[in-house]
C-alpha positions in Angstrom: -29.7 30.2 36.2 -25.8 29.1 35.6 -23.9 30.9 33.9 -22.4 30.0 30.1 -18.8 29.2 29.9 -17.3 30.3 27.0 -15.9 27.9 25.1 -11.8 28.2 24.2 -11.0 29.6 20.3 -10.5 26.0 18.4 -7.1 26.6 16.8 -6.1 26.9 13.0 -3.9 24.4 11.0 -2.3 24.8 8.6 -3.3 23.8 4.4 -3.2 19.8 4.1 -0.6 19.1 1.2 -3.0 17.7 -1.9 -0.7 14.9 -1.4 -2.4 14.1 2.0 -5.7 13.9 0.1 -7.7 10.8 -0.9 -10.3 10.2 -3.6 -14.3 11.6 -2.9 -16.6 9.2 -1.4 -19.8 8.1 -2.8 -23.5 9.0 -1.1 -23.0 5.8 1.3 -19.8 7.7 2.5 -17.2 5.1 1.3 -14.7 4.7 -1.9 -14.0 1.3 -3.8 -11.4 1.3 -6.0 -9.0 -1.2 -8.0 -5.4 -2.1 -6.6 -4.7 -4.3 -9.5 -6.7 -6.8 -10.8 -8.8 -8.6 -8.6 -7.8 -6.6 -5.2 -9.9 -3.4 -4.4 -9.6 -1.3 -1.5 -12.0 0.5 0.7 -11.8 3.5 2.6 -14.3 6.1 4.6 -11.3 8.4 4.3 -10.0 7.7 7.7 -9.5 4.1 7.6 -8.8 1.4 4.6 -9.4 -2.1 4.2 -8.5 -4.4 1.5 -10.4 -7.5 -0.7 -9.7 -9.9 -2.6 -12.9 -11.2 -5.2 -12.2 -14.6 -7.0 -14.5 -17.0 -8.3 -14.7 -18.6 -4.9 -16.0 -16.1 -2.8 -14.3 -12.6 -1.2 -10.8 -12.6 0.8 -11.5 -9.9 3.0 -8.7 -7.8 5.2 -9.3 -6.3 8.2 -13.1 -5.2 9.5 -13.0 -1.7 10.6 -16.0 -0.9 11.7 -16.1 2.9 10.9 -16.8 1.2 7.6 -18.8 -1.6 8.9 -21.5 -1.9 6.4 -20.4 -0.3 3.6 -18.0 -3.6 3.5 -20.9 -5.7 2.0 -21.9 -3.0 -0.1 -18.2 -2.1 -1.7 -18.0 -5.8 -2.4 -21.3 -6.4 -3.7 -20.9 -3.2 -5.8 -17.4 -4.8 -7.5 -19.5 -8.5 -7.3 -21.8 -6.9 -9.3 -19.4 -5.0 -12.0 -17.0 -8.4 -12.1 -19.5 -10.7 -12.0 -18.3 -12.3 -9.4 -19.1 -13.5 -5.6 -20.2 -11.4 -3.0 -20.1 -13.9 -0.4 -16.9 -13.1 2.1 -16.0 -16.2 2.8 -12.1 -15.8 4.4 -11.8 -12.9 7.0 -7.6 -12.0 7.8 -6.9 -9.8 10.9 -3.6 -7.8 10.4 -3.8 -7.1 14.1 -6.5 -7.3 16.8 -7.0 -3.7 17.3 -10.7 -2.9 17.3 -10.5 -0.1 15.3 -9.7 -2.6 12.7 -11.1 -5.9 13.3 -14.2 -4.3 15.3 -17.2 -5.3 12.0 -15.5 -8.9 12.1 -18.9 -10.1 13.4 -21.0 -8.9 10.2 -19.1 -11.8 8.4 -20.2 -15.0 10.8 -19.7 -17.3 7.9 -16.1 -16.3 6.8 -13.1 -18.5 8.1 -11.3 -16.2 10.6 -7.4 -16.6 10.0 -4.7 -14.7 12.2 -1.0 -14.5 13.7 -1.3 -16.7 16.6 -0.8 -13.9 19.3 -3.7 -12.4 17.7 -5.6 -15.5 18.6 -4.4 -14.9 22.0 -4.5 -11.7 22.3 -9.0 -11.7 21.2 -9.5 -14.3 23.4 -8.5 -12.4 26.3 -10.7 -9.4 24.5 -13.4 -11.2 24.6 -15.0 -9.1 22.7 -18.1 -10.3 20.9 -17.4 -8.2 17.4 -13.8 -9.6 17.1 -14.3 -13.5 17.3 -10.7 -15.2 17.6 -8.9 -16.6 14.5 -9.4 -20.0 13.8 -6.8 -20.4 11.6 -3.5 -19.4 13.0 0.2 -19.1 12.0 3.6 -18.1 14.0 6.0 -16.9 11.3 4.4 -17.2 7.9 1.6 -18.7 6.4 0.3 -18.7 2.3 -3.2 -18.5 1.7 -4.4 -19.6 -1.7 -7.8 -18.9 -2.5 -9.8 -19.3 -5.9 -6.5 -18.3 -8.0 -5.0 -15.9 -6.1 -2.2 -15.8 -4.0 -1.4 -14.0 -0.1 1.6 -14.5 1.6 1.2 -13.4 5.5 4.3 -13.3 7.6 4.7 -12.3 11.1 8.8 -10.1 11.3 7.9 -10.0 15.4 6.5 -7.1 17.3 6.0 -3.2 15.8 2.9 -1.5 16.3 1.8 -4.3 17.9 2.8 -7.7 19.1 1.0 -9.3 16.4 0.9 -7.0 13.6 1.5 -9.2 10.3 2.7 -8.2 6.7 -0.1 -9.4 3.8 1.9 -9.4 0.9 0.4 -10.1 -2.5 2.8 -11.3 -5.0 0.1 -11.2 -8.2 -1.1 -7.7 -7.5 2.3 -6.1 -6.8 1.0 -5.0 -3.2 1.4 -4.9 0.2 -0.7 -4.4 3.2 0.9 -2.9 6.5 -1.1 -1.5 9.0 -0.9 1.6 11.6 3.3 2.1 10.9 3.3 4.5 7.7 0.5 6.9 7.4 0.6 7.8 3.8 1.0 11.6 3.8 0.4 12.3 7.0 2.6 12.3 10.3 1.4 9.5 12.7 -1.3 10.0 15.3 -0.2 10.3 18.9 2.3 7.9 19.9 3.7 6.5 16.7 0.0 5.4 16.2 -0.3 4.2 19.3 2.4 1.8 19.1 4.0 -0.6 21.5 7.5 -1.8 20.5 9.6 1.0 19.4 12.7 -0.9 17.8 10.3 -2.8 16.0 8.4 0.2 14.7 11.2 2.0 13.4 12.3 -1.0 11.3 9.1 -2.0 9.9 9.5 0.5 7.0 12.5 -1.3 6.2 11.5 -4.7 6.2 8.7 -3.2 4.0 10.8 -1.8 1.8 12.7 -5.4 1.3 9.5 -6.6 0.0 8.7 -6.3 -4.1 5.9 -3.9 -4.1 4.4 -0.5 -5.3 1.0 -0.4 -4.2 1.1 0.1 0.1 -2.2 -0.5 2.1 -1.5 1.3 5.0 -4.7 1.3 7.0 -5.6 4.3 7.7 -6.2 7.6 6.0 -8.3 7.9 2.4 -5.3 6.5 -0.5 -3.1 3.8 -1.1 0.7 4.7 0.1 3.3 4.6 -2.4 7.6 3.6 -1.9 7.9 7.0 -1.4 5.7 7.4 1.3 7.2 4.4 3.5 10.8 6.5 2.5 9.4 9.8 3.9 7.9 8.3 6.8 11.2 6.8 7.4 13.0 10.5 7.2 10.7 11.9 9.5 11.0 8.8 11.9 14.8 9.3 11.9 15.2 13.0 12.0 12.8 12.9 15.7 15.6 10.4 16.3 18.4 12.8 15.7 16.6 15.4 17.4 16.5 13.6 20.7 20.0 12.0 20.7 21.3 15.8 20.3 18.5 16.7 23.2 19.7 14.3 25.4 23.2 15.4 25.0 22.2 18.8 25.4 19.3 19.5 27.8 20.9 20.2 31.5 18.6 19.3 33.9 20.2 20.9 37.2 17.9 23.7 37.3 15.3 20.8 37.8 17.0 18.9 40.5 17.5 22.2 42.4 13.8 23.5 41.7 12.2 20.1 42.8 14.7 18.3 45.4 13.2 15.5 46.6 9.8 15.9 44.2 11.4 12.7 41.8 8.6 13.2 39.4 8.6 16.9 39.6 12.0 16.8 38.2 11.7 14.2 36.3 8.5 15.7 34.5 10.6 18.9 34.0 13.3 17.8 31.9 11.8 15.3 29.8 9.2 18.0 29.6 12.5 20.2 28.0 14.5 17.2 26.4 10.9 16.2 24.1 9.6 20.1 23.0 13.8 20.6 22.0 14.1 17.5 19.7 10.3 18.3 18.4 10.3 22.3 17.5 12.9 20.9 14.6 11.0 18.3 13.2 7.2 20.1 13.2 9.5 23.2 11.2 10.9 21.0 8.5 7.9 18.9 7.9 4.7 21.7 8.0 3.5 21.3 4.5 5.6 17.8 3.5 3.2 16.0 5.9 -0.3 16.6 7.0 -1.0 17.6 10.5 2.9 18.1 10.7 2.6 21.0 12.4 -0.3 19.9 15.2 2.5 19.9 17.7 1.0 17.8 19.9 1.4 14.8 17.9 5.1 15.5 16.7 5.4 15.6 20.5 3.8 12.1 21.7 5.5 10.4 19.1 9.4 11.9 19.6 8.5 11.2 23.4 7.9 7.9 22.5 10.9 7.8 20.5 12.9 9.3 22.7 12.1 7.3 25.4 13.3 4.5 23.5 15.9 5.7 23.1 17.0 5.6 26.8 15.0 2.8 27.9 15.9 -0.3 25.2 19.0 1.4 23.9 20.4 2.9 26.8 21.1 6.3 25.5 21.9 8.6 28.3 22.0 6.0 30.7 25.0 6.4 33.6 26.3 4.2 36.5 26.3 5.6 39.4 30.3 6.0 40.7 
């Protein structure tokens, strides 16, 4: 008979702000609510997606399929109470993540429409639940559908190389996926992203936009100006942290330690430089922003940062004599 391991103490966080918190779902486990007007949101509490319903038929944005089915029935719930169309009949990927795009399949009949890298990008997927975009656009591209208006533009790489902003002009909204996490810290890795400079200024460019309702992708409510601000003090004070850790850590002890082990030593002092310029950050922002103080993700995304920092701006960098 084996023996039973015993299984480590799962650890304790701390109190999610209320601010962190979304609305309840409904017995089908998802939430539909209004924007404005004609555009409604959906969320399972972990990620959002956004519509469009016009007399025409449903603009839908973004698939994810942790809400997979309960797409049709959000939208034929709001057909229903509008007395409009439930047929989805224009499907627009923000990016060709899975996580978002992956229920694009339950829509066969919709007109796919994408940022041309995303067309790219799904054809080299090939992934049968995320058909490529048919329609396609490099920088920007206005889709008017039954009335209503949505302008996508493409600001080059963030979180992605093809991540677009959905802006809609009649519903004083804007839809930006996986950069701002509305009261929450991001996931590991700045939310898994791939281009740092163009992370770190996506808030802005958001923020240049006319808007005050933020679809944000991920995480139970709809973001506020506020929220993209925060995010953006968060983003830079990880920033300051590692310009002063950089400047600051000594790694001697490591080269001595290590010798000719390069990624021993290397490991050791970016090991230092990241937990210096993170211990601040997690401190100031336990209780501003949920799961601020699960280190771990603090971590990943100011060694990310940092990492940036020496790689694309060239911080730290010296020329051998």
């Amino acid at each position: 008979m084996s023996e039973s391991v015993d299984s480590p103490a799962l650890p304790d966080y701390a109190p999610l702000p209320e601010s962190a918190l979304g609305p309840a779902l409904n017995e089908d486990g998802y939430h539909v609510g209004r924007v404005e007007r004609n555009l409604f949101w959906v969320t399972d509490s972990v990620y959002v997606a956004a519509f469009l319903a016009t007399p025409e038929g449903v603009m839908l944005f973004d698939a994810p399929p942790t809400i997979g089915h309960n797409l049709q029935r959000a939208i034929d719930e709001i057909a229903e109470a509008e007395g409009t169309p439930n047929t989805v009949t224009h499907l627009v990927y923000s990016h060709h993540h899975a996580d978002h795009a992956g229920a694009a399949d339950l829509f066969p009949d919709a007109t796919l429409i994408g940022h041309e890298e995303t067309r790219r990008l799904l054809l080299r997927d090939d992934d049968p639940t995320r058909p490529a975009p048919e329609v396609t656009f490099a920088d920007s591209l206005t889709l008017e559908i039954g009335g209503e208006r949505a302008d996508l533009a493409f600001h080059g790489p963030n979180h992605t190389p093809d991540n677009i902003f959905i802006h809609f002009p009649g519903h004083d909204a804007l839809m930006l996926i996986d950069i701002v996490n509305p009261g929450w810290v991001p996931i590991f890795n700045t939310n898994l992203s791939e281009d740092m400079p163009g992370y770190i200024d996506a808030p802005a460019q958001a923020l240049a936009l006319p808007w005050t309702h933020l679809i944000a992708g991920h995480l139970g409510r709809l973001g506020t100006r506020a929220d993209v601000e925060l995010h953006q003090a968060y983003i830079a004070d990880i920033v300051a942290a590692s310009y002063a850790a950089l400047g600051s850590v000594d790694p001697t002890q490591y080269f001595v330690k290590y010798g000719p082990n390069a990624w021993g030593w290397v490991n050791g002092y970016l090991t230092e430089v990241t937990t210096t310029a993170t211990r601040p950050v997690v401190e100031k922002y336990t209780g501003v922003l949920a799961a601020a103080d699960i280190e771990a993700l603090t971590y990943s995304t100011t060694f990310m940062l940092m990492q940036s920092l020496r790689l694309d701006k060239g911080v730290g960098s010296q020329v051998h004599p």
